[in-house]
Structure formats: structure tokens, C-alpha cells
N, C-alpha and C positions, 0 to 999 in steps of 0.2 A: 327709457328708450333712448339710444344715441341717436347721437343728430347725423341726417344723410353726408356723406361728401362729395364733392364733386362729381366723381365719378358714378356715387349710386344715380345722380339727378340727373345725368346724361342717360343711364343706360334706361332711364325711365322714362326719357323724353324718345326715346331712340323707339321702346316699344309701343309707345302711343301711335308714333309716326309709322312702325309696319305694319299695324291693323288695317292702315290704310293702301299701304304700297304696296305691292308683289310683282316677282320679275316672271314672266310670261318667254316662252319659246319667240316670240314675236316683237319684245318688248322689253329683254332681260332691265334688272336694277342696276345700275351704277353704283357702289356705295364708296364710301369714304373713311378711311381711319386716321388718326394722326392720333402719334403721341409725343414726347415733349421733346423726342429728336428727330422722327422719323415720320412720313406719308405716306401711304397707299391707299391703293383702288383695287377694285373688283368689278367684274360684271360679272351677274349672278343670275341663274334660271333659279325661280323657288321651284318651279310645276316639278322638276327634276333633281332640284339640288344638287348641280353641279355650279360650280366656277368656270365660266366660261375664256376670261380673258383676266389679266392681273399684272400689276404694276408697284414697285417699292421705292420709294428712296436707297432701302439698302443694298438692292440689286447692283453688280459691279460696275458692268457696262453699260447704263443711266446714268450713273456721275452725277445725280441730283444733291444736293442739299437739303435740310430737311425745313425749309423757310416759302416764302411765298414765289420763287423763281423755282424752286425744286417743284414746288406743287404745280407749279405752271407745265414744266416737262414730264412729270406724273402725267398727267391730263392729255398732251400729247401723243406718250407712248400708251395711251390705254385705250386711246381713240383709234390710233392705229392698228393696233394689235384688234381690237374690236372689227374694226373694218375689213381686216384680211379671214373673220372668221365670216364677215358676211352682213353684222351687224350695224345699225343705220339707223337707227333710232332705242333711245332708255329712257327708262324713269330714273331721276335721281334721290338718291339716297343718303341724306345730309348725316346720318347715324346720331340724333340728337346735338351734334354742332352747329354754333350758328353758323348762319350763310354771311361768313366775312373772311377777311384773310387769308388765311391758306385754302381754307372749303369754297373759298368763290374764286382764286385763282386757280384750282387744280378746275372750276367745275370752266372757267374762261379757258383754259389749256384745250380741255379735249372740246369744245364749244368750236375754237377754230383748226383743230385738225379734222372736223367734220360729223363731232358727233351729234345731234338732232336728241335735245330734253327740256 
């Protein structure tokens, strides 16, 4: 049997963690991607599966970087763009990353553009 990589141990941690989350009409998820250049976010209805709101580093006019200052304006533009849809409070969704570095400044971003998690 090969041994997991990184990647499989995340995506494994990731669904231990949705058994428990789900994004609600009232309550969507927040979640978080990063990979080794690049951040984003989503807010996510499950009841619906729709993407409600969504944020990139690779988007043009963000200008983000794919580091913990980019994550920080990630977070910002997801909160706001959340807010103009009406949105006011999430659950968040670490996606099996720890909660440090980029995944705790994007989640301090949108924390103080006003999101409530």
C-alpha cells in the first residue's frame, strides 16, 4: 500500500471537518483554499449548492499576493462582497489547514471588514 501525501491527509482532514459543518441559507460556510502560489475563499450555501460570494489572489483587480498580506485582502474582499449580498454571519471552513498563517490571516481579514464566525 503507498503511503498518503500531503495532500491525501488534508483532503482527509478536510472531510472529517464537513461531517460536521454545513452552510445554511442563514449561515453559509466560509471556506478556504491555498496552494503554493495562490488564496481563496468562498461562501458557500450546501442546502442549495450554490457559491454565494468568492475571492482569488488571481483575480486582477485584488492585486493580492499569494502570502499572508494577500490573504489578509482575500478576507477583506470576501467579507465585503458577502455583506453587499446581505450576509452577516458564517461558519468557517479551515478545509483541513491548520488555523495559522495565511488560513488565520485571511480568516483576521474578513473578521475585521465585518464578518461575524
Amino acid at each position: 500500500m503507498p503511503s498518503k501525501t500531503r495532500t491525501d491527509m488534508r483532503a482527509a482532514r478536510h472531510r472529517r471537518v464537513r461531517k460536521r459543518i454545513s452552510g445554511t441559507p442563514e449561515r453559509p460556510r466560509l471556506t478556504v483554499f491555498k496552494s503554493l502560489k495562490h488564496v481563496s475563499a468562498q461562501i458557500i450555501d450546501d442546502t442549495a449548492g450554490n457559491t454565494l460570494a468568492a475571492a482569488s489572489t488571481q483575480e486582477k483587480d485584488l492585486k493580492a499576493p499569494g502570502n499572508k498580506e494577500g490573504a489578509k485582502i482575500i478576507g477583506q474582499a470576501i467579507a465585503e462582497r458577502a455583506r453587499k449580498k446581505g450576509i452577516e454571519t458564517v461558519v468557517f471552513d479551515r478545509a483541513g489547514f491548520k488555523y495559522h498563517g495565511i488560513v488565520a490571516s485571511l480568516a483576521d481579514g474578513a473578521r475585521e471588514a465585518g464578518l461575524k464566525f
